[in-house]
BATI-221974 format. One line per 3 residues: number of its first residue (from 1); their letters; for each residue x, y negated, z negated of C-alpha. Coordinates in nm, 3 decimals. Example, Ala and Ser with C-alpha at 12.3 -4.5 7.8 and 13.67 -1.06 7.14 Angstrom:
<zafis>
1	AS	1.230 0.450 -0.780  1.367 0.106 -0.714
</zafis>
This chain:
<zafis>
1	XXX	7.079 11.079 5.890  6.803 10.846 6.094  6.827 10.712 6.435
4	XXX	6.837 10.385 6.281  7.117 10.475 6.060  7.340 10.656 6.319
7	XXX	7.336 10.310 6.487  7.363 10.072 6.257  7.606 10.247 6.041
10	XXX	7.756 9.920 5.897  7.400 9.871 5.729  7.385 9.871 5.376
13	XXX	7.093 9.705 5.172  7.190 9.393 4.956  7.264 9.472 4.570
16	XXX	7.042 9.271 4.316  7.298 9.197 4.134  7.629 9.041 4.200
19	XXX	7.952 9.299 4.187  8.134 9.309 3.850  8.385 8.992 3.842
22	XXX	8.603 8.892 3.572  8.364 8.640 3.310  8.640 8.369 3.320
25	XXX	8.668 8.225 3.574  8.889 7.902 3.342  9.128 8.151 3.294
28	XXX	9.314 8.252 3.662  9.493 7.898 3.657  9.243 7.611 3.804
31	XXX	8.960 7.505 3.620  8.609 7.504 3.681  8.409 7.174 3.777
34	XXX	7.982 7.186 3.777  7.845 6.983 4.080  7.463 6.952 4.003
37	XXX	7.245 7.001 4.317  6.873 7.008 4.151  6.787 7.056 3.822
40	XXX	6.813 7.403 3.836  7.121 7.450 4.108  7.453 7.359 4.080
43	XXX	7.830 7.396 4.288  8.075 7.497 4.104  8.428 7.395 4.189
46	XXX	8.795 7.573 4.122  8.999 7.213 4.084  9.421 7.172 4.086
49	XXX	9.491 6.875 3.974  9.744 6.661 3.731  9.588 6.872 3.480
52	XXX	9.728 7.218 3.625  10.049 7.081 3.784  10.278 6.800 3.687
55	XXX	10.272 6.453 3.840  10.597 6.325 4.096  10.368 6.161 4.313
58	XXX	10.307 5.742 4.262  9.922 5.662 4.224  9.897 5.517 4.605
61	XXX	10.004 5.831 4.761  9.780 6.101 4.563  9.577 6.274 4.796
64	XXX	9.267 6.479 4.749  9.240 6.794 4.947  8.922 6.971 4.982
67	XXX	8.973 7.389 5.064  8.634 7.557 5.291  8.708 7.922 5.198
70	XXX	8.707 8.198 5.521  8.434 8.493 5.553  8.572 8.761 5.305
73	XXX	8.776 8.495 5.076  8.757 8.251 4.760  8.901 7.956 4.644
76	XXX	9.171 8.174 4.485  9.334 8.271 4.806  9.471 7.978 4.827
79	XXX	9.614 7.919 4.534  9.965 7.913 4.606  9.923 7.596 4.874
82	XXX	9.697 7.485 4.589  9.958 7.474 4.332  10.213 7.379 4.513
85	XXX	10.027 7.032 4.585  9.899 6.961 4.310  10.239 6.997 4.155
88	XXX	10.328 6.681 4.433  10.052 6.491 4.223  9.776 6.570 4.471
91	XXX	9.405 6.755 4.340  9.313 7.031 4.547  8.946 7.101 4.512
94	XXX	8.801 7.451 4.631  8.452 7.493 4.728  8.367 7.853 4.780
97	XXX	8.051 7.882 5.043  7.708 7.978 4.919  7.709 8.320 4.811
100	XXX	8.078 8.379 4.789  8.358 8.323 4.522  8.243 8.147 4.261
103	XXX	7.933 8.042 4.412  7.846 8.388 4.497  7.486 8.346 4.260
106	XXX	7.364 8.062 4.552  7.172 8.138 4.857  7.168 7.881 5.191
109	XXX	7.214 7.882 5.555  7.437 7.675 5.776  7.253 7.296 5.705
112	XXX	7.326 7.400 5.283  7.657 7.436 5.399  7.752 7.149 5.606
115	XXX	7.525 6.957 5.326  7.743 7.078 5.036  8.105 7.003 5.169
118	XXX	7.953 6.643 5.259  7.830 6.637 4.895  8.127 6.715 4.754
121	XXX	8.363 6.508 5.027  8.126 6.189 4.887  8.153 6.336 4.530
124	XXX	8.540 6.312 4.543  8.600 6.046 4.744  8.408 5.796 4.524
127	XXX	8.662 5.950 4.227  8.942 5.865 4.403  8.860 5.505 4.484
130	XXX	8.795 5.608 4.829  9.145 5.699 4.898  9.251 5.971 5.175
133	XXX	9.045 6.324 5.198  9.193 6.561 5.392  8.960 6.847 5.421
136	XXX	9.073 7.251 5.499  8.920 7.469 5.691  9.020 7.872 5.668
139	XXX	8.928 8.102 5.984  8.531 8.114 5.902  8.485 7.788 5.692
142	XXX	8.629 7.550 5.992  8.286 7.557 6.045  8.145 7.416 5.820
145	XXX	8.455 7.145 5.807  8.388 7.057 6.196  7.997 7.049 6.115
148	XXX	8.063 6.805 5.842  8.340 6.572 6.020  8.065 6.584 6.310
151	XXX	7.827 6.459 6.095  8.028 6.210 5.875  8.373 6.187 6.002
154	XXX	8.422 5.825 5.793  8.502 6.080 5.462  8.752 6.237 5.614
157	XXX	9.119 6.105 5.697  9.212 6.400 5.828  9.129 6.817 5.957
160	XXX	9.336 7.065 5.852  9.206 7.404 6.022  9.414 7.731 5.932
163	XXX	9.335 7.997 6.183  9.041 7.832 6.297  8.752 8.118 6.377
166	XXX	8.548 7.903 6.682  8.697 8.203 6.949  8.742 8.574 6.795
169	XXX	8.901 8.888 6.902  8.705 9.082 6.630  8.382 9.014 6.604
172	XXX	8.033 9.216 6.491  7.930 9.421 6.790  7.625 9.393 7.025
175	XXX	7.380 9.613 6.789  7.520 9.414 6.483  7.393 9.111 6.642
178	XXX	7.110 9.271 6.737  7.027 9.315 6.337  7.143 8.991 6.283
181	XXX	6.860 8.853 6.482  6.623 9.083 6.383  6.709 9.001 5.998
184	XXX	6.651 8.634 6.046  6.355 8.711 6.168  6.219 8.938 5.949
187	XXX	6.405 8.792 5.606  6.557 9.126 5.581  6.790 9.145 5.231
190	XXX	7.086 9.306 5.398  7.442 9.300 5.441  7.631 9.350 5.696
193	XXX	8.053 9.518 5.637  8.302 9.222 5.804  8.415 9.321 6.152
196	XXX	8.796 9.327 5.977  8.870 9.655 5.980  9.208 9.665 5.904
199	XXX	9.375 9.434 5.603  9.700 9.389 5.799  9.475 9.237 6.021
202	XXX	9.473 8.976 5.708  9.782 8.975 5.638  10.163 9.216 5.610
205	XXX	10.254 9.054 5.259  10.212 9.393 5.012  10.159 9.168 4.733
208	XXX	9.881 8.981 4.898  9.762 9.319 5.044  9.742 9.490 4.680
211	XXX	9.618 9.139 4.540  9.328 9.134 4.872  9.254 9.562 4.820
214	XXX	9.160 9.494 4.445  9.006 9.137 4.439  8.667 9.189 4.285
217	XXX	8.546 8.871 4.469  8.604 8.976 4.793  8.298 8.944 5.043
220	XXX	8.344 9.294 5.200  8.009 9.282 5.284  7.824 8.952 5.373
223	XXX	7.451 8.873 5.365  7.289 8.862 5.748  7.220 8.537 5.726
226	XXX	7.579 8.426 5.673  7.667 8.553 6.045  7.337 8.428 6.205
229	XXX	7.398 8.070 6.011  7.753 8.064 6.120  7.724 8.146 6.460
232	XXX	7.437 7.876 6.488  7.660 7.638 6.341  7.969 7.745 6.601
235	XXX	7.670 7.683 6.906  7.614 7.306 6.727  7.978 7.190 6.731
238	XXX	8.032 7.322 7.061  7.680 7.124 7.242  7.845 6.816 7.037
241	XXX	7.790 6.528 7.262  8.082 6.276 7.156  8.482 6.391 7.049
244	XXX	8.585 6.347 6.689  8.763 6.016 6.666  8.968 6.173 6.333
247	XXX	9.305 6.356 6.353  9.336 6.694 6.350  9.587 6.932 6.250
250	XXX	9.506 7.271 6.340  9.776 7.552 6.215  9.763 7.917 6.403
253	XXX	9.999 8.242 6.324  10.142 8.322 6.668  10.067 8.720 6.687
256	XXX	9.699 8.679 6.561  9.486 8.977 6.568  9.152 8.809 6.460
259	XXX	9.116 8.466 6.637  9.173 8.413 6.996  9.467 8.138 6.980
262	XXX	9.447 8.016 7.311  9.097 8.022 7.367  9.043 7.847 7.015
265	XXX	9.347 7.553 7.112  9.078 7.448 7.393  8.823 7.427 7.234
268	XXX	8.946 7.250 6.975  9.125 7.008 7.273  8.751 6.976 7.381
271	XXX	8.679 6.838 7.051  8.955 6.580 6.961  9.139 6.478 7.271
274	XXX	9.401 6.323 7.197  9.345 6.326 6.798  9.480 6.702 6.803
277	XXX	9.799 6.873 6.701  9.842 7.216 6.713  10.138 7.391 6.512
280	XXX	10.157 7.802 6.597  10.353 7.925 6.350  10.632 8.182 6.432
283	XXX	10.582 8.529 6.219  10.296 8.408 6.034  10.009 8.636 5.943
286	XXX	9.606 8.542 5.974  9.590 8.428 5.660  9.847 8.149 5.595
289	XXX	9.781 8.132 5.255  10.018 8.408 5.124  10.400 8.457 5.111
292	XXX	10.661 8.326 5.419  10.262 8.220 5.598  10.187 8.022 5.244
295	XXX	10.566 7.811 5.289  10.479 7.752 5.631  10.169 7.588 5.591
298	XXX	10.285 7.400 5.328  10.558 7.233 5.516  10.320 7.186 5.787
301	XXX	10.101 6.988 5.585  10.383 6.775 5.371  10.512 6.669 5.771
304	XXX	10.181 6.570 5.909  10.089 6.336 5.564  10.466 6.195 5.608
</zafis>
């Protein structure tokens, strides 16, 4: 094995092709929506609306909810919070980054990003008359919902961020970042393994761990230029020169092994002031998108709209 290797032994060159996914996409529960970018680009978005769920909401209080999926995850993770509102009445739209999920066939960098969730918070907002937004954010994809409220906080009503990743206890290592700034350079086509190395990490639910080990979806290994974009992006909202003047409800699991609660609470205090409200959640794993975590959140957010 080379010198090179023996260092960098997380390096692994970038397939041409995507991994082998299931065709039909229509057919795990939400449907598919096409968001044209150019003429030869386009978003595509996993929607839960009155279409997959029944209606017991009245007309004024339908909200739409727009889901920023983490490093490793999809849209489909959250499917259980995304059911369950849309089953209140409310559409739940879930816009999987460039190059993961169902987007997984687009390339982009940080400004794409930030860029597509505004798209998409206009998009939806002008379907709904205008009428609330509350836009998600999971671990890695609070990014991109802080770098869009930064930029146009008027489309949102409200943040929700569910383990937040701004401060992390696992994180790639100094000669991963080392290759991360050498492959932005360079334009190397590589990927780099996710510093998770553990799935209970993720979560202790064995149905969401079996579900997680043998999702064919699943970024296990993310392009360089995903960490280098979203650590630029991190160093943006933190130089921010003004405070968000939007409300912000950011949810944490108490024993956390990824993200660095209390380090992550100030910053975000940095951010909102006064427009924060932080809800650690007893017992809850990483991910609060599955099982006991998945109930939590979901009471969370039905409190905070009441």
């Amino acid at each position: 094995m080379s010198l090179f290797k023996m260092t960098y032994p997380m390096l692994l060159e970038e397939k041409s092709t995507p991994p082998s996914v299931a065709q039909d996409d229509e057919a795990v529960g939400p449907r598919i929506e096409r968001f044209p970018l150019t003429r030869r680009q386009e978003l595509a978005l996993r929607v839960w609306d009155s279409a997959t769920g029944p209606r017991d909401t009245s007309s004024s209080d339908r909200k739409t909810f727009v889901f920023l999926n983490g490093l490793e995850s999809h849209s489909l993770w959250a499917s259980t919070l995304a059911q369950a509102l849309s089953e209140r009445g409310h559409r739940f739209v879930g816009l999987d980054r460039r190059g993961s999920g169902v987007n997984r066939g687009l390339s982009g960098g940080a400004k794409d990003w930030v860029n597509d969730v505004i798209r998409v918070c206009q998009r939806e907002r002008r379907r709904n008359g205008h009428k609330g937004l509350d836009l998600i954010g999971q671990c890695f994809g609070a990014r991109s919902a802080l770098g869009a409220a930064l930029r146009h906080p008027e489309l949102i009503e409200r943040l929700i961020l569910l383990s937040p990743g701004l401060a992390m206890h696992v994180d790639v290592s100094l000669p991963e970042k080392i290759l991360v700034a050498v492959g932005k350079a360079f334009r190397l086509p590589l990927r780099l393994r996710s510093p998770i190395s553990d799935d209970r990490f993720l979560t202790r639910d064995p149905q969401a761990l079996d579900f997680i080990a043998h999702d064919p979806l699943r970024l296990r290994r993310a392009p360089l230029g995903d960490f280098y974009a979203g650590h630029m992006l991190l160093r943006s909202i933190l130089r921010r020169s003004r405070s968000l003047p939007i409300p912000c409800a950011a949810l944490f699991a108490e024993d956390d092994r990824i993200v660095n609660v209390p380090k992550t609470i100030e910053l975000l205090r940095s951010l909102f002031h006064d427009h924060l409200t932080v809800r650690v959640l007893a017992g809850a794993d990483h991910l609060l998108l599955f099982g006991r975590s998945s109930e939590q959140t979901l009471d969370v957010i039905l409190k905070e709209m009441d």
